[in-house]
C-alpha positions in Angstrom: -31.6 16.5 16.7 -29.7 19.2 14.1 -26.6 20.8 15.0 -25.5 23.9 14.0 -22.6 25.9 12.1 -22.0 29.3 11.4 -21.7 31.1 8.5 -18.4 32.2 9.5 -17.1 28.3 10.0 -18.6 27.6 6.7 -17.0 30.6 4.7 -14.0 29.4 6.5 -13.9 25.1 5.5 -15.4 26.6 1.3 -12.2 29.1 1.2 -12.1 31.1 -1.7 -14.5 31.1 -4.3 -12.9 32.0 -7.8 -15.9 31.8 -10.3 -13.3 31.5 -13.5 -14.5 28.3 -14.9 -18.1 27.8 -13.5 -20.7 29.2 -11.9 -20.5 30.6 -8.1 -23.2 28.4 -7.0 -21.4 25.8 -8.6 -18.5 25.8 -7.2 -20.0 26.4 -3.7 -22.3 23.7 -4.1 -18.9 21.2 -4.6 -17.0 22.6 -1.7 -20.5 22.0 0.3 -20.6 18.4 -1.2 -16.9 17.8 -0.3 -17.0 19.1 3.1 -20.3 17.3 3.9 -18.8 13.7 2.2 -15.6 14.0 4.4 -17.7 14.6 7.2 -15.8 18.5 8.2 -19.5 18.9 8.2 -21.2 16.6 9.4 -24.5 14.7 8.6 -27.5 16.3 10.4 -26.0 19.9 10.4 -28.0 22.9 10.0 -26.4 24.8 7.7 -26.6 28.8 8.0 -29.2 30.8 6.5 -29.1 32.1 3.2 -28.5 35.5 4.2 -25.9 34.8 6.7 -24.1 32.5 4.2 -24.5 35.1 1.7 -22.6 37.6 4.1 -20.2 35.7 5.5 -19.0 34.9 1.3 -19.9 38.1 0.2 -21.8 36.4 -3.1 -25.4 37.1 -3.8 -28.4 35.2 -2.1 -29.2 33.6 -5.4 -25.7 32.2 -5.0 -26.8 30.4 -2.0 -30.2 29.6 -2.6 -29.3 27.8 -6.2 -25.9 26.1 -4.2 -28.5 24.7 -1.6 -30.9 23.3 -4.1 -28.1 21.6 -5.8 -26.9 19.9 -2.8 -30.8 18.7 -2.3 -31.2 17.7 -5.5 -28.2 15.5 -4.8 -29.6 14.4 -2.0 -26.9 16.2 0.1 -29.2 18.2 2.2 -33.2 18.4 2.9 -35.1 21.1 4.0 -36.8 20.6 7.2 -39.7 22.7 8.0 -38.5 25.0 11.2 -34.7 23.5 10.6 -33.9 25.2 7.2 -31.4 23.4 4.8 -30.0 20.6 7.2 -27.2 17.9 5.8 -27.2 14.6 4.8 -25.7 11.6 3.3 -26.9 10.1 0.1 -26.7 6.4 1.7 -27.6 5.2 5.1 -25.0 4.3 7.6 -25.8 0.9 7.6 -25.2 0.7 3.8 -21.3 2.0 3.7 -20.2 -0.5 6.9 -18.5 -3.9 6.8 -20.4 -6.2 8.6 -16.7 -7.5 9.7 -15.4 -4.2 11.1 -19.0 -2.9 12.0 -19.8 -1.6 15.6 -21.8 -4.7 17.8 -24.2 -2.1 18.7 -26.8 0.2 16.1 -27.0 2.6 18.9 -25.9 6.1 17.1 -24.4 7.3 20.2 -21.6 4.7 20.5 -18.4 4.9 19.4 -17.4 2.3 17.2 -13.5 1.2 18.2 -13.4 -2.3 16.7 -11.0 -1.0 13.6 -8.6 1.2 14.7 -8.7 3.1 11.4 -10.1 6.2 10.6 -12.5 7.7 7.9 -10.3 9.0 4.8 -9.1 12.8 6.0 -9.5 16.1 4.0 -8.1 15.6 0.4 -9.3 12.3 -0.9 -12.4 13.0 -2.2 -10.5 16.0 -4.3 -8.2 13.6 -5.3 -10.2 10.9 -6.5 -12.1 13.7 -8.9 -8.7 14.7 -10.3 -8.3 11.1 -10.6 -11.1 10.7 -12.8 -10.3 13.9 -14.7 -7.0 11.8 -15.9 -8.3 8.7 -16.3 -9.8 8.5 -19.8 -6.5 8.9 -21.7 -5.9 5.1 -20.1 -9.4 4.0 -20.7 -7.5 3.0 -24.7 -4.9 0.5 -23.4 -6.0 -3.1 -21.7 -5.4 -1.6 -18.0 -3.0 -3.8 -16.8 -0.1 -2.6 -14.8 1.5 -5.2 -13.0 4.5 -3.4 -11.2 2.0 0.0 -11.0 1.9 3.2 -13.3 5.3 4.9 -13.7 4.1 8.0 -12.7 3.2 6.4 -9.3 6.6 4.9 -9.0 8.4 7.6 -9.8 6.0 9.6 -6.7 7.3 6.2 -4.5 11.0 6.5 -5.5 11.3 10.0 -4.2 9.5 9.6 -1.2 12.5 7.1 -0.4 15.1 9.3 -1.7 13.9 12.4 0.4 14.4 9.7 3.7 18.1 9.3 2.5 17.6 6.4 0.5 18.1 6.6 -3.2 15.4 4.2 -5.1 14.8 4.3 -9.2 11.3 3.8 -10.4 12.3 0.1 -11.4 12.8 -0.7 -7.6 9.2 -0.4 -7.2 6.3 -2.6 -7.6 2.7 -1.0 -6.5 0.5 -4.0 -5.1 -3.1 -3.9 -3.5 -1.8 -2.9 0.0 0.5 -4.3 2.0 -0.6 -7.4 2.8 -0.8 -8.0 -0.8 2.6 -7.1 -0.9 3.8 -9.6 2.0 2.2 -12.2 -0.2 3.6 -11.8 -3.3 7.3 -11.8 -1.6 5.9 -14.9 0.6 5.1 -16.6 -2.8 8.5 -15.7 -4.7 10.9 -16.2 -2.3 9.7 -18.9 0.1 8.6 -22.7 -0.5 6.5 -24.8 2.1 8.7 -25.7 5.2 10.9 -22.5 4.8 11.4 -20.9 8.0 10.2 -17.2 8.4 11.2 -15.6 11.7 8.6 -12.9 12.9 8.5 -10.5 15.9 6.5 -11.2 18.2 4.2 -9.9 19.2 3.3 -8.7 15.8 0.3 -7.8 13.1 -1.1 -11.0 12.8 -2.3 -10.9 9.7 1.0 -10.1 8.4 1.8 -13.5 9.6 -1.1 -15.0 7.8 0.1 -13.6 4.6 3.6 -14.9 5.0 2.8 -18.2 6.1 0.5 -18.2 2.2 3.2 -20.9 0.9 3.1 -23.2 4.4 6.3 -21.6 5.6 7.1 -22.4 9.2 7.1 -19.5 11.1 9.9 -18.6 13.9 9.3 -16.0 16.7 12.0 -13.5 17.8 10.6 -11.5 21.3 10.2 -7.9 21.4 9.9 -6.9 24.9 8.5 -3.9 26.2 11.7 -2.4 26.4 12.5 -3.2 23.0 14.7 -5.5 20.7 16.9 -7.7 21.7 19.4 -7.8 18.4 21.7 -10.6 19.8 19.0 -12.5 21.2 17.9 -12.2 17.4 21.0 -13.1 15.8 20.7 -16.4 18.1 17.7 -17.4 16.4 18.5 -16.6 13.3 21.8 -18.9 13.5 19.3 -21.9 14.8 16.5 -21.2 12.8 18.6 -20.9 9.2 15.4 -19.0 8.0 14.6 -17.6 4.5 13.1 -14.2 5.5 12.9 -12.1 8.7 9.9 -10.1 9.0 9.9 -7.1 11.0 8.0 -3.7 11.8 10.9 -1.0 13.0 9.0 1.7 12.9 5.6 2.1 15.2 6.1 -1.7 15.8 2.6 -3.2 16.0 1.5 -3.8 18.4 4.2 -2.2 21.1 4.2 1.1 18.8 8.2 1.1 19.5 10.7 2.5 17.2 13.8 0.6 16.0 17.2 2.6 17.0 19.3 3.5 14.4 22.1 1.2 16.4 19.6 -1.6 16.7 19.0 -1.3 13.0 22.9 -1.8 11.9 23.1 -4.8 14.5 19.9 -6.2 13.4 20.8 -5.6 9.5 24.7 -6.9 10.2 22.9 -10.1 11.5 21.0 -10.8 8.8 23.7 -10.3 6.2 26.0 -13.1 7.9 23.1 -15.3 8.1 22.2 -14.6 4.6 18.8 -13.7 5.6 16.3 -11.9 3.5 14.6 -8.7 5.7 11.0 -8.2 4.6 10.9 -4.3 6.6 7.0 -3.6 6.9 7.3 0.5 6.8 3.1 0.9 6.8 3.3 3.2 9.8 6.2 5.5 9.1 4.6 8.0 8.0 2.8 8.6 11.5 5.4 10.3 13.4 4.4 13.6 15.3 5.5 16.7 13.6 8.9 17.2 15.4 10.2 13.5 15.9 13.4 12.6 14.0 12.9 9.3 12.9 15.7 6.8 12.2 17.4 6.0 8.9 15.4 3.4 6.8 16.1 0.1 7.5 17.1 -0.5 4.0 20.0 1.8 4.4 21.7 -0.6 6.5 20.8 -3.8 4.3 20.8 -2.6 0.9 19.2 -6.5 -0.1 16.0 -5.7 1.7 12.4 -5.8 1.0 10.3 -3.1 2.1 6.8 -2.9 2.3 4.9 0.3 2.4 1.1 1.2 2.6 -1.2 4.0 1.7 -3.3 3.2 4.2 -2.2 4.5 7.5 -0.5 8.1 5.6 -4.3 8.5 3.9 -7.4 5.9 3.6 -7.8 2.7 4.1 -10.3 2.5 0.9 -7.7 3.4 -1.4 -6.3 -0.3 -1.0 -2.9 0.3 -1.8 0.5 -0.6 -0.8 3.8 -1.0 -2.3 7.5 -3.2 -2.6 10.6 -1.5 -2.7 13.0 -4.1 -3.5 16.8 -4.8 -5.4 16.3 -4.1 -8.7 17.4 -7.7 -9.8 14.9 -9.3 -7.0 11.9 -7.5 -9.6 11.9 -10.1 -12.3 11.1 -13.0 -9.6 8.6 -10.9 -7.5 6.5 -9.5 -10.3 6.4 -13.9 -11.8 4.7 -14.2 -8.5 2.5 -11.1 -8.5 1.3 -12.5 -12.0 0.3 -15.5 -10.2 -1.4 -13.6 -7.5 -3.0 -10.6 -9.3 -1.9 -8.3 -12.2 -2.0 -5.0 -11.1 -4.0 -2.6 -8.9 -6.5 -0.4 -10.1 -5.8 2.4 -12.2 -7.9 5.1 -10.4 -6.5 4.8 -7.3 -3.0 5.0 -8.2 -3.9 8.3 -10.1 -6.0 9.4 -6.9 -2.4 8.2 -4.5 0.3 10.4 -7.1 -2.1 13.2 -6.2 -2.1 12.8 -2.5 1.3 12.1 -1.7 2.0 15.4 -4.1 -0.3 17.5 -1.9 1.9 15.8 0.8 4.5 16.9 -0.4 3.6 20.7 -0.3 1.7 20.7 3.1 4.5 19.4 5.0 5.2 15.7 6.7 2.2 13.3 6.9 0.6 14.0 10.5 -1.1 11.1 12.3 -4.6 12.2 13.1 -6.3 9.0 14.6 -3.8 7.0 16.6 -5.9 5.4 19.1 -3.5 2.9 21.0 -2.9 4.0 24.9 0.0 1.6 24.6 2.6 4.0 23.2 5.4 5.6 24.5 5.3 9.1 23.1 2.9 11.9 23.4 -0.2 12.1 21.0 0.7 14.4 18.2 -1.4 17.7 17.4 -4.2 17.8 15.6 -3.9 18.4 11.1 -4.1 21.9 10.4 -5.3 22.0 6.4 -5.6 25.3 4.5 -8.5 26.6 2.3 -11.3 24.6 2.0 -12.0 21.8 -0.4 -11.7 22.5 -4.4 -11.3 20.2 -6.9 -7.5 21.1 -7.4 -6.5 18.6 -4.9 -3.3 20.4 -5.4 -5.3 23.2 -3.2 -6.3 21.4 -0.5 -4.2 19.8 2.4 -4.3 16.4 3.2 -3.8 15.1 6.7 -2.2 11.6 7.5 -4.9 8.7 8.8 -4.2 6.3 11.2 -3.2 4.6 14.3 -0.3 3.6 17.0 -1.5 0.3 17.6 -3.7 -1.0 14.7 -3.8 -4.4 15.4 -7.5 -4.8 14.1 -7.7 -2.0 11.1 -7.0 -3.5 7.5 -3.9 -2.7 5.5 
């Protein structure tokens, strides 16, 4: 069975349409196909009639008509005798799942909660075009970008610096998400029977990827209240590990937040133990519009490693993440990354500068699928996003993806 939408919801998701540099029907037929990929419209909607459409944009029915044949030869929407011009997806379902993270059941109906990780938000696909856009100018050189493109760095380096902590381009080194990331500073700075300690509970796959060089891992306890910094500094003094590996904001899989206080104990500790902190920041960015987070943990212990990730703030399909480490620690992280990988791909680093710079002008990243009921703070509000999709990603708001307790969803 179809659903509807009205003219008026449609005019409203398309936005303005300019007609400068193409055709109307055009440019309507690409904010259709945008809307309709992100799923604002989704699959199996009946979209207006041409005369209502045509009203509600105040463009001619040609306009429409030529915009709807352009999203069926695309294979976008199909007509359906007594439906009119309903939507579609150029693939099945079944062909754009992971059998790994796919649903048990094929029934339509049910609700798939086995990642907790949404589809990519309004924005990407915009992005990814104006990625393309830039992309041949690179297509001359051999590709390979082992600490990332500058331009994506220098996008990185201010995020930090707007949290309070000053970071130059050279601190940075762009990896293929953030377990990538947790493996490249497992294979540089640990050797087999190196202790790691680890919170625990605690992602384990993050685990996995630290343990890649047969390092002996060490739990520290988070209870449900929280850290225990002195029980910490107890193990640490025992243990005598190489790295400490911890998730101070939107701890997973508690969801708690590291106090500013815990974080100066926590770092002081370290520093007398000569301990390396590995700080996994992937969920930062998820904090409700309102909450004050704490400093970075880096602030407190300007030696440590950070790890950050593009895929809780916007897709999980982008498969990025980065390092933010001392500049003189770059020279033995990027001989391991060589041995790992040598770079991450070039699109989506263009398609990330473009998103975290619409970011940027929309406001802080919002948190729009956080599915854990173990948390301690109240859901935030649902992303409010501006005009309607254009391929000026610049245009369109992006809202943040994620989720409080994302134990299953890949990073």
């Amino acid at each position: 069975m179809s659903r509807n939408i009205s003219a008026s919801r449609v005019a409203t998701l398309v936005g303005r349409l300019a007609g400068e540099d193409r055709p109307l029907y055009l440019e309507l037929a690409e904010g259709l196909r945008l809307l309709i990929g992100e799923g604002r419209i989704p699959a199996a909607t009946r979209l207006p009639s041409e005369r209502e459409l045509m009203t509600a944009l105040g463009v001619s029915r040609t306009t429409v008509t030529r915009a709807y044949a352009e999203l069926r030869d695309r294979e976008y929407a199909e007509s359906r005798r007594g439906s009119g011009t309903v939507t579609r997806l150029p693939l099945r379902a079944q062909s754009v799942t992971d059998r790994v993270f796919a649903p048990w059941s094929e029934d339509p109906d049910v609700i798939d909660l086995n990642c907790a990780a949404p589809s990519a938000p309004a924005g990407v696909a915009a992005a990814y075009e104006a990625a393309v856009a830039e992309l041949p100018p690179y297509l001359s050189s051999h590709g390979y970008y082992p600490t990332g493109l500058t331009r994506l760095r220098e996008v990185l380096a201010e995020t930090y610096a707007e949290r309070g902590l000053p970071t130059t381009p050279e601190q940075i080194m762009v990896t293929s998400g953030a377990l990538a990331g947790a493996a490249v500073v497992a294979q540089a700075l640990t050797a087999p029977g190196d202790r790691v300690v680890v919170e625990d509970p605690v992602y384990p796959n993050a685990t996995r990827a630290l343990g890649h060089r047969s390092a002996r891992l060490v739990p520290a306890p988070v209870d449900p209240d929280g850290w225990d910094p002195a029980a910490t500094a107890a193990i640490v003094r025992q243990a005598a590990p190489r790295l400490a590996y911890l998730i101070p904001d939107f701890q997973n899989p508690t969801g708690l937040v590291m106090s500013d206080a815990q974080r100066a104990e926590y770092a002081a500790a370290l520093k007398r133990a000569r301990v390396i902190p590995v700080v996994d920041e992937a969920h930062e960015a998820l904090a409700p519009d309102g909450q004050t987070m704490p400093a970075p943990f880096a602030t407190h212990s300007p030696g440590a490693i950070t790890i950050g990730s593009a895929s809780k703030q916007f897709w999980g399909g982008l498969r990025l993440g980065w390092l933010r480490v001392p500049e003189p620690m770059m020279p033995t992280l990027l001989r391991a990354r060589m041995s790992l990988d040598l770079g991450a791909p070039l699109l989506e680093q263009l398609a990330l500068v473009h998103l975290i710079e619409n970011r940027h002008r929309c406001g802080p990243p919002i948190a729009n699928g956080w599915a854990s009921s173990a948390t301690r703070s109240s859901r935030p509000s649902a992303p409010s996003c501006p005009t309607g999709p254009t391929t000026d990603p610049r245009a369109a708001c992006r809202s943040g993806a994620g989720s409080r307790n994302p134990a299953r969803a890949p990073r």
